[in-house]
mmCIF file of the C-alpha atoms, coordinates in Angstrom:
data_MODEL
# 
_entry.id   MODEL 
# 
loop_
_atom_site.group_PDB 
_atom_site.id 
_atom_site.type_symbol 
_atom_site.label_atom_id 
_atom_site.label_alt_id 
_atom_site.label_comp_id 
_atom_site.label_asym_id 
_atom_site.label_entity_id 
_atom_site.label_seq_id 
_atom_site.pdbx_PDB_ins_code 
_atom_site.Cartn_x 
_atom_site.Cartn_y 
_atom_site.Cartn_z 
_atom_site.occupancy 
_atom_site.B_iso_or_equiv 
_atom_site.pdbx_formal_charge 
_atom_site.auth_seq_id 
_atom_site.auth_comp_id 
_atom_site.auth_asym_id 
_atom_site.auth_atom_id 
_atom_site.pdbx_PDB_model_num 
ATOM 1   C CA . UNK A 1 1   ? 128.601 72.000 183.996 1.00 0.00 ? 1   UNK A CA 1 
ATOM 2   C CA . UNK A 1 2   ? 132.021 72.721 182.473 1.00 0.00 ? 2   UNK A CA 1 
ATOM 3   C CA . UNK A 1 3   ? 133.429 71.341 185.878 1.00 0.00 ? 3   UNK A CA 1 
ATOM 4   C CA . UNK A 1 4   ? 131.904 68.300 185.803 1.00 0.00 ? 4   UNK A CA 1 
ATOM 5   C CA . UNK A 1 5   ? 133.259 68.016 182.611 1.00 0.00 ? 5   UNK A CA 1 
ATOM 6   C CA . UNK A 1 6   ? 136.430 68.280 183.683 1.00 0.00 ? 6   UNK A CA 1 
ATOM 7   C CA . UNK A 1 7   ? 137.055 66.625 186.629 1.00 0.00 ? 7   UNK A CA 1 
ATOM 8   C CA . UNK A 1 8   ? 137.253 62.602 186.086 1.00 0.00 ? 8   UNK A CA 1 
ATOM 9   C CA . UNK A 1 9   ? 135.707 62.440 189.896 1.00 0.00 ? 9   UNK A CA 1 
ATOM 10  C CA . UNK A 1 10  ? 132.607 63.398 188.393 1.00 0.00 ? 10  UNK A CA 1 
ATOM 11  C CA . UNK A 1 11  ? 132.093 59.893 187.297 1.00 0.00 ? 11  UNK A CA 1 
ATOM 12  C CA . UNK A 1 12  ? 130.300 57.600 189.605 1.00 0.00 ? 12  UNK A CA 1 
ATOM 13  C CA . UNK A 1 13  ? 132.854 55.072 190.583 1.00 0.00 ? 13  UNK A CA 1 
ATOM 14  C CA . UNK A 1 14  ? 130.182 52.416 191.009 1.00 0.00 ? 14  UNK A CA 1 
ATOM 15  C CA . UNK A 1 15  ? 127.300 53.287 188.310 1.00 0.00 ? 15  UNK A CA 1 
ATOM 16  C CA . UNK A 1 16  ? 127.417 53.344 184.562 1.00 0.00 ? 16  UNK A CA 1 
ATOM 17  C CA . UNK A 1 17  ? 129.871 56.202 182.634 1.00 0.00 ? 17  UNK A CA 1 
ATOM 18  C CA . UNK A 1 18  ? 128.621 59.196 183.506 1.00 0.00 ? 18  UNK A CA 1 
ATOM 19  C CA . UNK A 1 19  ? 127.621 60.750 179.983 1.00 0.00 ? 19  UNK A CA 1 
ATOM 20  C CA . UNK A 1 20  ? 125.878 63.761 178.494 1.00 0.00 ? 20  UNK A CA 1 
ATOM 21  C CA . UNK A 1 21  ? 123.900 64.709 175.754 1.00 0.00 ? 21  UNK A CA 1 
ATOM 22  C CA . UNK A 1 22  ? 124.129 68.033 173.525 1.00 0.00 ? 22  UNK A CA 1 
ATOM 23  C CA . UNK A 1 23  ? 121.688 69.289 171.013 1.00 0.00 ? 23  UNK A CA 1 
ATOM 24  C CA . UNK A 1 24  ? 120.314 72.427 169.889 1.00 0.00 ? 24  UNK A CA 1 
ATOM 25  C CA . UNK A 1 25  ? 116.589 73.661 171.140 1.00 0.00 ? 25  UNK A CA 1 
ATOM 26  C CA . UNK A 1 26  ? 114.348 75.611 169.476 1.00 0.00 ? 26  UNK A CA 1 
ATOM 27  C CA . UNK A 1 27  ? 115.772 78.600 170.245 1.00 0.00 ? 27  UNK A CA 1 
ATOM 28  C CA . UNK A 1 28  ? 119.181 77.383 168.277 1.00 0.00 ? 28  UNK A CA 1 
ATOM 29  C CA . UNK A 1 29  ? 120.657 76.993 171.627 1.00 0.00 ? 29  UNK A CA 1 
ATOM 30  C CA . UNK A 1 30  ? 123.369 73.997 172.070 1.00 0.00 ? 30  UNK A CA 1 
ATOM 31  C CA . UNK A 1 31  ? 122.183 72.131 175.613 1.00 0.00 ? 31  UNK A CA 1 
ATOM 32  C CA . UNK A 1 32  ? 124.301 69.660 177.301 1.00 0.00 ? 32  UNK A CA 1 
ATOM 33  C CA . UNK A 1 33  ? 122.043 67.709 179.575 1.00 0.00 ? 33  UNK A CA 1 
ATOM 34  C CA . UNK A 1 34  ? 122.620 64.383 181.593 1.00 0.00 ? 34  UNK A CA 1 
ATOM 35  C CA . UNK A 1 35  ? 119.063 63.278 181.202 1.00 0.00 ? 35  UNK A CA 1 
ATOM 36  C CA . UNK A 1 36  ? 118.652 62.690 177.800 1.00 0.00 ? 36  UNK A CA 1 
ATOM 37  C CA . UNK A 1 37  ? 117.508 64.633 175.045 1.00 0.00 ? 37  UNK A CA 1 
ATOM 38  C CA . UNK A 1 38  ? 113.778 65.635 174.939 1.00 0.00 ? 38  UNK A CA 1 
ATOM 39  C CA . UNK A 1 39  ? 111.357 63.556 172.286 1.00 0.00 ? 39  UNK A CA 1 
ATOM 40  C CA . UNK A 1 40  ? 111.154 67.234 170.153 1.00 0.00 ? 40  UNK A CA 1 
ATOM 41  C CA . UNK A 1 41  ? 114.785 67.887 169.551 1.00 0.00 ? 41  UNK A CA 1 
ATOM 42  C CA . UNK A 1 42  ? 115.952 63.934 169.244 1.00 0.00 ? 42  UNK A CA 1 
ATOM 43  C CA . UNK A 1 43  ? 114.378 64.259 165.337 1.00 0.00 ? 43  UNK A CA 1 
ATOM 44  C CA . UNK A 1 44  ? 117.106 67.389 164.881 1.00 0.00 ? 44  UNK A CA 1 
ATOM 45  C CA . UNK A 1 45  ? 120.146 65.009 166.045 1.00 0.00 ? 45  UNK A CA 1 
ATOM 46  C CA . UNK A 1 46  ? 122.462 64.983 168.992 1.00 0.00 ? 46  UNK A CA 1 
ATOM 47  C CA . UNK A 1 47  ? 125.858 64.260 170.012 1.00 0.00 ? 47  UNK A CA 1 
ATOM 48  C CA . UNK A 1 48  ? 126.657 61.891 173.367 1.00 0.00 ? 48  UNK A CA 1 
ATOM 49  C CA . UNK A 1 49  ? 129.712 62.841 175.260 1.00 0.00 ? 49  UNK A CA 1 
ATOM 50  C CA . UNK A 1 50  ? 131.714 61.123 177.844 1.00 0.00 ? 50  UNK A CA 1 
ATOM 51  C CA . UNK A 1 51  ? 132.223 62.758 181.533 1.00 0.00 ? 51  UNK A CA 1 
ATOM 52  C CA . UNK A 1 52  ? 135.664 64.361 179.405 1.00 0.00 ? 52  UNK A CA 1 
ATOM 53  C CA . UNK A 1 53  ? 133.698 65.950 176.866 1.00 0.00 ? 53  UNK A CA 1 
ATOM 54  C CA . UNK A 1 54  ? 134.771 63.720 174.270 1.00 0.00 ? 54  UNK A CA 1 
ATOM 55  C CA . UNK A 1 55  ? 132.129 62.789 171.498 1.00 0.00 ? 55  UNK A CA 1 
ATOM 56  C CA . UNK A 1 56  ? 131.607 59.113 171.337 1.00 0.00 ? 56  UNK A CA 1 
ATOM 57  C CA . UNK A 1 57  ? 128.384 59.000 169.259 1.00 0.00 ? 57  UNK A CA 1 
ATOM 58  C CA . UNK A 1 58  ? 126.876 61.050 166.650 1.00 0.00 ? 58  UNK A CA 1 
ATOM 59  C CA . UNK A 1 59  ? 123.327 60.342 166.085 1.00 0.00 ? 59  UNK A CA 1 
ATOM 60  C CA . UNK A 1 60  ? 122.059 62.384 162.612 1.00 0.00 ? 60  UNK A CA 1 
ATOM 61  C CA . UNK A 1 61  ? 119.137 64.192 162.411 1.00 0.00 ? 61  UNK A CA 1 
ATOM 62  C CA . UNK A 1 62  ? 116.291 62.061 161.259 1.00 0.00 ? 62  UNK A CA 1 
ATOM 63  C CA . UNK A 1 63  ? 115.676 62.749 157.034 1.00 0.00 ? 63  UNK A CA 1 
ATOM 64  C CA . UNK A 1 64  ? 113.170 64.927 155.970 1.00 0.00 ? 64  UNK A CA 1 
ATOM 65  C CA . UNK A 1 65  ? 109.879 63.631 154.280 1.00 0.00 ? 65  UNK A CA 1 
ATOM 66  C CA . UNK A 1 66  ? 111.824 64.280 151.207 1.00 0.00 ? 66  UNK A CA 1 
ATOM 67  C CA . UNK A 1 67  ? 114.551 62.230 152.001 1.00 0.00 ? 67  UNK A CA 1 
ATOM 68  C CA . UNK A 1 68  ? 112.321 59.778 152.468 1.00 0.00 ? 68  UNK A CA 1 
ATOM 69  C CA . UNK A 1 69  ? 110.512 60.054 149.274 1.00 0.00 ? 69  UNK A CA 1 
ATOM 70  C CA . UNK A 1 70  ? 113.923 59.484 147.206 1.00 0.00 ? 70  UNK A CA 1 
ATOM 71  C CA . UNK A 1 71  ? 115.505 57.009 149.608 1.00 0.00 ? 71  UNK A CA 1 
ATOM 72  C CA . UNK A 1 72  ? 111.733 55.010 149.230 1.00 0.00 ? 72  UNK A CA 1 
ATOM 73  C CA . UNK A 1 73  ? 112.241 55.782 145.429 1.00 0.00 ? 73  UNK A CA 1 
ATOM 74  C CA . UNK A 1 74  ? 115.423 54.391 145.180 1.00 0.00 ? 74  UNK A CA 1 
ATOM 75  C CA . UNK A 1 75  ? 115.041 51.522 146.963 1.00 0.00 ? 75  UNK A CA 1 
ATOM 76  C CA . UNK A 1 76  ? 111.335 50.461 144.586 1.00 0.00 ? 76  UNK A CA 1 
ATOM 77  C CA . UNK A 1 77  ? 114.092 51.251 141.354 1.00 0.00 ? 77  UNK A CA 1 
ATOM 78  C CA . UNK A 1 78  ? 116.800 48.981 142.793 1.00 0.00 ? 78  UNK A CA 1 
ATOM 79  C CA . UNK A 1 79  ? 114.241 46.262 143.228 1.00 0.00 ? 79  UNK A CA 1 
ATOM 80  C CA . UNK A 1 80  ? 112.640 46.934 139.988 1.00 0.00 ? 80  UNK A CA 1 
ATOM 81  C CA . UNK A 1 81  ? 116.156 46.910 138.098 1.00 0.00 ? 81  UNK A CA 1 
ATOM 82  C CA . UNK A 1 82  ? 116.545 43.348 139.588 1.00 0.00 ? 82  UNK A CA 1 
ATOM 83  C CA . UNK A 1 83  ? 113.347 42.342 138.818 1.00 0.00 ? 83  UNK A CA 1 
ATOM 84  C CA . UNK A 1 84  ? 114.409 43.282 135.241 1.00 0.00 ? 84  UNK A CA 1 
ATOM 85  C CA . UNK A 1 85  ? 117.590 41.628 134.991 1.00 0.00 ? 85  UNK A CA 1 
ATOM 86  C CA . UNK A 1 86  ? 116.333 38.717 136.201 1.00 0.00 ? 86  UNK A CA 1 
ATOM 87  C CA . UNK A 1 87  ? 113.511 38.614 133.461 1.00 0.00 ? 87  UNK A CA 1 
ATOM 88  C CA . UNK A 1 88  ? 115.451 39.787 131.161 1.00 0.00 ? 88  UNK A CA 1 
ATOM 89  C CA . UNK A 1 89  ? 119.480 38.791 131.827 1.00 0.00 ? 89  UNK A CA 1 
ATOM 90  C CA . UNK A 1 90  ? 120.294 40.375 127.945 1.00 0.00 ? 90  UNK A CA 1 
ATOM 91  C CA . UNK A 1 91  ? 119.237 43.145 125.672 1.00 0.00 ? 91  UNK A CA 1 
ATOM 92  C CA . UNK A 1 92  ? 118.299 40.417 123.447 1.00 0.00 ? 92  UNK A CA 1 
ATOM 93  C CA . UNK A 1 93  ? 116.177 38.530 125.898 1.00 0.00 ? 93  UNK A CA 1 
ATOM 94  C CA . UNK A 1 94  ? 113.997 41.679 126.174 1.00 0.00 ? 94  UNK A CA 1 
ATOM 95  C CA . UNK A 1 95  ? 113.960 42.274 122.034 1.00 0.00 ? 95  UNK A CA 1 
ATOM 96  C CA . UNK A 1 96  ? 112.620 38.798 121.830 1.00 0.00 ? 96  UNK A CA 1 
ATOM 97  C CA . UNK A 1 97  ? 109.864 39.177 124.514 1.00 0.00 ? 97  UNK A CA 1 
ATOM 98  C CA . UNK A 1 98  ? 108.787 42.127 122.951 1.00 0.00 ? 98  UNK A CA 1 
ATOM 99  C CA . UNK A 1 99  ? 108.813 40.538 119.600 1.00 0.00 ? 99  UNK A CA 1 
ATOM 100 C CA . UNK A 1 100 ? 106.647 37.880 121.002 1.00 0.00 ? 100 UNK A CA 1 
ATOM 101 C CA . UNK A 1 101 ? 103.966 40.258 123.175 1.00 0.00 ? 101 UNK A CA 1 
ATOM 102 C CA . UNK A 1 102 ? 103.502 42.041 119.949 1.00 0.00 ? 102 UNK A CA 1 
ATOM 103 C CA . UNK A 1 103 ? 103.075 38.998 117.793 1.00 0.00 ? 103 UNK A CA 1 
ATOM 104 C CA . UNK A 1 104 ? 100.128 38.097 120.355 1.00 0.00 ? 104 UNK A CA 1 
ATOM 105 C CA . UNK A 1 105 ? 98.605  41.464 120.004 1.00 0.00 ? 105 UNK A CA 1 
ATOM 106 C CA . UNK A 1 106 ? 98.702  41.353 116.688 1.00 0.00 ? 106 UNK A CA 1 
ATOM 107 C CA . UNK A 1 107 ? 97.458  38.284 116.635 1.00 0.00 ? 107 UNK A CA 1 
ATOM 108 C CA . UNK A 1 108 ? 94.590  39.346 118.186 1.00 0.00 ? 108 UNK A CA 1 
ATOM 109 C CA . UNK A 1 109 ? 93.989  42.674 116.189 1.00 0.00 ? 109 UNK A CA 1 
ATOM 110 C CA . UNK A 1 110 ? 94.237  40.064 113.101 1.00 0.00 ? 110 UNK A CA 1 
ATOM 111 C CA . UNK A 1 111 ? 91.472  38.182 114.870 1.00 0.00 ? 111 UNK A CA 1 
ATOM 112 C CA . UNK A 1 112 ? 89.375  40.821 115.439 1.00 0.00 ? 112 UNK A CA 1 
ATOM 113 C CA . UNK A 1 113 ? 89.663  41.888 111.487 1.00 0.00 ? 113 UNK A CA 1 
ATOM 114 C CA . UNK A 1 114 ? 88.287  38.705 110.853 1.00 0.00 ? 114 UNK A CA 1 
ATOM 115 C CA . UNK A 1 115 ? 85.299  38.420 112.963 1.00 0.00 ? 115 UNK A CA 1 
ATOM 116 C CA . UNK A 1 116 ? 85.073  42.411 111.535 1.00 0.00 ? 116 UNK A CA 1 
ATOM 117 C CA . UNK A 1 117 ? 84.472  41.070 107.719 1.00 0.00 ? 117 UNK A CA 1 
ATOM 118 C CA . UNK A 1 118 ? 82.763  38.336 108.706 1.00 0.00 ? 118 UNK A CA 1 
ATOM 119 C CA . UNK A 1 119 ? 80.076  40.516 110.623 1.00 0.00 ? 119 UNK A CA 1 
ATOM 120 C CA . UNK A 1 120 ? 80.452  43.120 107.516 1.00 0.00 ? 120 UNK A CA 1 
ATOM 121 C CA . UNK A 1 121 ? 79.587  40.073 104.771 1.00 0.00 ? 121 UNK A CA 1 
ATOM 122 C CA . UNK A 1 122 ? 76.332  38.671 106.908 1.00 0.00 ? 122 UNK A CA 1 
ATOM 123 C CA . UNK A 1 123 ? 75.160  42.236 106.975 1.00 0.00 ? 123 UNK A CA 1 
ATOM 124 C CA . UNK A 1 124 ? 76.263  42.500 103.239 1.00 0.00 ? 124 UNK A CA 1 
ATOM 125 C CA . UNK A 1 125 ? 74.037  39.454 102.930 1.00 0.00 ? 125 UNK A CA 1 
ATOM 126 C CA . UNK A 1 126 ? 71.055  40.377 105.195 1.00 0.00 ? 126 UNK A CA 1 
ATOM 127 C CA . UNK A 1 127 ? 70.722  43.498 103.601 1.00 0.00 ? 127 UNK A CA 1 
ATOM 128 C CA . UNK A 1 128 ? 70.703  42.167 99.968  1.00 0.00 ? 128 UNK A CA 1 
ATOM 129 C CA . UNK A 1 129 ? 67.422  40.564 101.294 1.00 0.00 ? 129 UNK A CA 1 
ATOM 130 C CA . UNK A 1 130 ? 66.131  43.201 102.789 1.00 0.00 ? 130 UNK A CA 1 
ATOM 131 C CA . UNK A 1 131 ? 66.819  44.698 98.623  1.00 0.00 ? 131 UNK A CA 1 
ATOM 132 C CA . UNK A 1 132 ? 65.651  42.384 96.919  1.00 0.00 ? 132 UNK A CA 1 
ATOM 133 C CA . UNK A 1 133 ? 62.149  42.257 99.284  1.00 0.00 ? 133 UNK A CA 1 
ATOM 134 C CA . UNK A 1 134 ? 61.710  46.076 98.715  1.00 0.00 ? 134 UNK A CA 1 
ATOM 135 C CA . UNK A 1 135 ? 62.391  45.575 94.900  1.00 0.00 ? 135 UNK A CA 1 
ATOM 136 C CA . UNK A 1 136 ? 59.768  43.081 94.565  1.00 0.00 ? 136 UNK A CA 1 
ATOM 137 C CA . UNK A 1 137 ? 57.521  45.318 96.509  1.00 0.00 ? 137 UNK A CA 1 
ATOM 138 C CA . UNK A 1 138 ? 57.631  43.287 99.683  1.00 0.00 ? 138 UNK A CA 1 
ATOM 139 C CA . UNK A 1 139 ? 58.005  45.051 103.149 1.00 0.00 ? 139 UNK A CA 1 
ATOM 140 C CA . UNK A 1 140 ? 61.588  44.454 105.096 1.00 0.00 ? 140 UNK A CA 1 
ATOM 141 C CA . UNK A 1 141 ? 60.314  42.001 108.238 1.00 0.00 ? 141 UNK A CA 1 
ATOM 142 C CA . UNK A 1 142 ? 61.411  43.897 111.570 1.00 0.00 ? 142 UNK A CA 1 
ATOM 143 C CA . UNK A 1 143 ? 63.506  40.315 112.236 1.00 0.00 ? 143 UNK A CA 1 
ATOM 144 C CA . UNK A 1 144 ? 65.461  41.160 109.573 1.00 0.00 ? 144 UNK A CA 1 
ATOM 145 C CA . UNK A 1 145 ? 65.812  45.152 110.334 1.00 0.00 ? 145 UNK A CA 1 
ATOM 146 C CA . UNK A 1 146 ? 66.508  44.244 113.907 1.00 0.00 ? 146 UNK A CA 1 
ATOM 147 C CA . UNK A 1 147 ? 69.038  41.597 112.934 1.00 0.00 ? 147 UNK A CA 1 
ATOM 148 C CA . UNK A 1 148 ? 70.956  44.073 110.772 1.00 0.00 ? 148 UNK A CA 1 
ATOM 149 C CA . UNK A 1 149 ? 71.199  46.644 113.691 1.00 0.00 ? 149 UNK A CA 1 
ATOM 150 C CA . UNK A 1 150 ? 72.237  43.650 115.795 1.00 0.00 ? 150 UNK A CA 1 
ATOM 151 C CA . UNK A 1 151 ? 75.360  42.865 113.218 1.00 0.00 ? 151 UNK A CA 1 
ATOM 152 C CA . UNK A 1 152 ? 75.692  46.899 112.945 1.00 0.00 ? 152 UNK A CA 1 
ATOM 153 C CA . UNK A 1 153 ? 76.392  47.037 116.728 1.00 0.00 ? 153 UNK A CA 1 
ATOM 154 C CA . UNK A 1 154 ? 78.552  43.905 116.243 1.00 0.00 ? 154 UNK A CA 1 
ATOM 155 C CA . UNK A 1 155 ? 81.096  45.550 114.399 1.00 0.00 ? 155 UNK A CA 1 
ATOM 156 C CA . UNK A 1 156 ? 81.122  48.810 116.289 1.00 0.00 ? 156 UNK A CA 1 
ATOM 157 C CA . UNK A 1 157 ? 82.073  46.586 119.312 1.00 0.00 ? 157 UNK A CA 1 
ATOM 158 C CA . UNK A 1 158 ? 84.844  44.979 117.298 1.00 0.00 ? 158 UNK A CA 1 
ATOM 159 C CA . UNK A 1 159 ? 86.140  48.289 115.661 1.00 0.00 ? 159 UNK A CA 1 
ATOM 160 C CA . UNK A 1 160 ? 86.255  49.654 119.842 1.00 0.00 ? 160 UNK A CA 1 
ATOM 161 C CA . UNK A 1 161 ? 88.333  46.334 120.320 1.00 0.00 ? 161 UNK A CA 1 
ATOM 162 C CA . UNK A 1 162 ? 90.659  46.675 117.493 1.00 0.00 ? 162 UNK A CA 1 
ATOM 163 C CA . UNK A 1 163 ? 91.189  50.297 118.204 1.00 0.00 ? 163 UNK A CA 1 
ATOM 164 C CA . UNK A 1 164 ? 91.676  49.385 121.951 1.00 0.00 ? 164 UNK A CA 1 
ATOM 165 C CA . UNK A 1 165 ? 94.267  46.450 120.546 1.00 0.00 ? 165 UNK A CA 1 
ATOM 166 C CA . UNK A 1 166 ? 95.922  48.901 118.663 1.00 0.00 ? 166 UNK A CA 1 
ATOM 167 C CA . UNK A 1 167 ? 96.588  51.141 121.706 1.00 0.00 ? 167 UNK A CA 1 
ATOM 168 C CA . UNK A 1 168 ? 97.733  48.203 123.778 1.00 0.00 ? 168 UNK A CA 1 
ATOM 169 C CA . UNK A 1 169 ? 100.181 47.293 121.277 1.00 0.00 ? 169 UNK A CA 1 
ATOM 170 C CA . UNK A 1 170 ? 101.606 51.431 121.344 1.00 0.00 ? 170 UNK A CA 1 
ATOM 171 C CA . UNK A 1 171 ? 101.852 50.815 125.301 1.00 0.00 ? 171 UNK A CA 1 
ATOM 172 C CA . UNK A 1 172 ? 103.389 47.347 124.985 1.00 0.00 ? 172 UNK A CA 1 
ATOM 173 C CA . UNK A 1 173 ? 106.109 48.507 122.389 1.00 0.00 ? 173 UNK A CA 1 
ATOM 174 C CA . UNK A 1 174 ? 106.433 51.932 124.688 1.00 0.00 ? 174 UNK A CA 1 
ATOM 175 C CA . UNK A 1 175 ? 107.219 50.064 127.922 1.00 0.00 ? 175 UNK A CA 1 
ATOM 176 C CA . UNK A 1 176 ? 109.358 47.442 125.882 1.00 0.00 ? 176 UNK A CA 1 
ATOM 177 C CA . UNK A 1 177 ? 111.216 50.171 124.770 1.00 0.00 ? 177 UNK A CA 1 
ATOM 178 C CA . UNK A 1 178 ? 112.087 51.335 127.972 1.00 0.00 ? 178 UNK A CA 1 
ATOM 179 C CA . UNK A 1 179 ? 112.905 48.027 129.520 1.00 0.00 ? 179 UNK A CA 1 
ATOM 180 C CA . UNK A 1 180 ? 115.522 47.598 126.596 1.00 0.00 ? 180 UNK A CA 1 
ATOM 181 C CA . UNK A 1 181 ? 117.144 51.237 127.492 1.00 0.00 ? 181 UNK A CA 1 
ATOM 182 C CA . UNK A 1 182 ? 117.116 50.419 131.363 1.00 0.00 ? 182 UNK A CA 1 
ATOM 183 C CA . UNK A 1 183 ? 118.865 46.462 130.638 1.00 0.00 ? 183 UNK A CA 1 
ATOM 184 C CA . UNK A 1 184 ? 121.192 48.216 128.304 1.00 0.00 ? 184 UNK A CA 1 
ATOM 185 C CA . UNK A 1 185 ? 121.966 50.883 131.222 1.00 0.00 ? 185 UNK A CA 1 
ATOM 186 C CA . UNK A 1 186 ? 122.311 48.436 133.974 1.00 0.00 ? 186 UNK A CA 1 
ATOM 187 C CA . UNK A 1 187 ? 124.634 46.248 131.651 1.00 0.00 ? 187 UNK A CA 1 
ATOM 188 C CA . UNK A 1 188 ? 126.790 48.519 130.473 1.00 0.00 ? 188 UNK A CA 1 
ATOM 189 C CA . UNK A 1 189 ? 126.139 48.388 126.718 1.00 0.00 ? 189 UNK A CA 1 
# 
């Protein structure tokens, strides 16, 4: 093979540029081969030489799945980060959209307090009755037992939404807080 490198009459005169491929097999051998390089050892990378044994393409081994992994990583954290700048094009863009989600969360946890006391004062009131019927020797009507529990499991409902609220509003100030550190990063400040 190493005089058919050498000797430019190796070339077909009328076909394509004679050319050769070299790789190494699974035995860490380095092949040169005319035909190509086998579908195992093309993964591994090759080099293609002309008919004077000059290398005229390097072709790199294929990454590894974990070169995959971070190049797939970086590419979903360059879109996010313009994703982000483009929400948020200052570090004072993203303080006031945080100051706004949290204002509606609030607003809703404020809500919630509400319907909370209001629930409390008609049980307050319902079971004043159901008082003032045992004090006067009068049995409490299952209605009215049935429409404390009711108001009872009300409020437990509203105390699960205020205390799921209340975690929203950690997690919306959380990722707020890392959207600010990220546009301050990717500005520069």
């Amino acid at each position: 093979m190493l005089v058919v490198l050498c000797c430019p009459q190796a070339e077909a005169a009328d076909g394509p540029p004679l050319v050769f491929y070299r790789y190494v097999d699974s035995h860490g051998v380095t092949v040169m081969d005319r035909q190509g390089v086998p579908p195992e050892y093309v993964g591994k990378g090759y080099e293609v030489l002309n008919a004077q044994g000059r290398v005229v393409q390097t072709v790199p081994p294929a990454p590894s799945a974990d070169e995959i992994r971070q190049q797939q990583a970086a590419t979903a954290r360059a879109a996010a980060d313009v994703q982000l700048l483009h929400l948020y094009p200052s570090v004072d863009e993203v303080d006031r959209a945080r100051g706004r989600r949290l204002s509606e969360v609030d607003g809703l946890v404020a809500l919630a307090n509400g319907n909370l006391q209001t629930l409390q004062g008609q049980q307050a009131t319902l079971q004043a009755q159901a008082a003032e019927l045992q004090r006067n020797g009068h049995a409490v009507p299952q209605e009215l037992q049935d429409q404390i529990k009711g108001l009872q499991g009300q409020q437990a409902d509203v105390k699960a939404r205020i205390v799921n609220y209340q975690a929203i509003r950690q997690q919306v100030d959380q990722q707020f807080a890392q959207d600010r550190a990220r546009v301050q990063k990717l500005l520069g400040e």
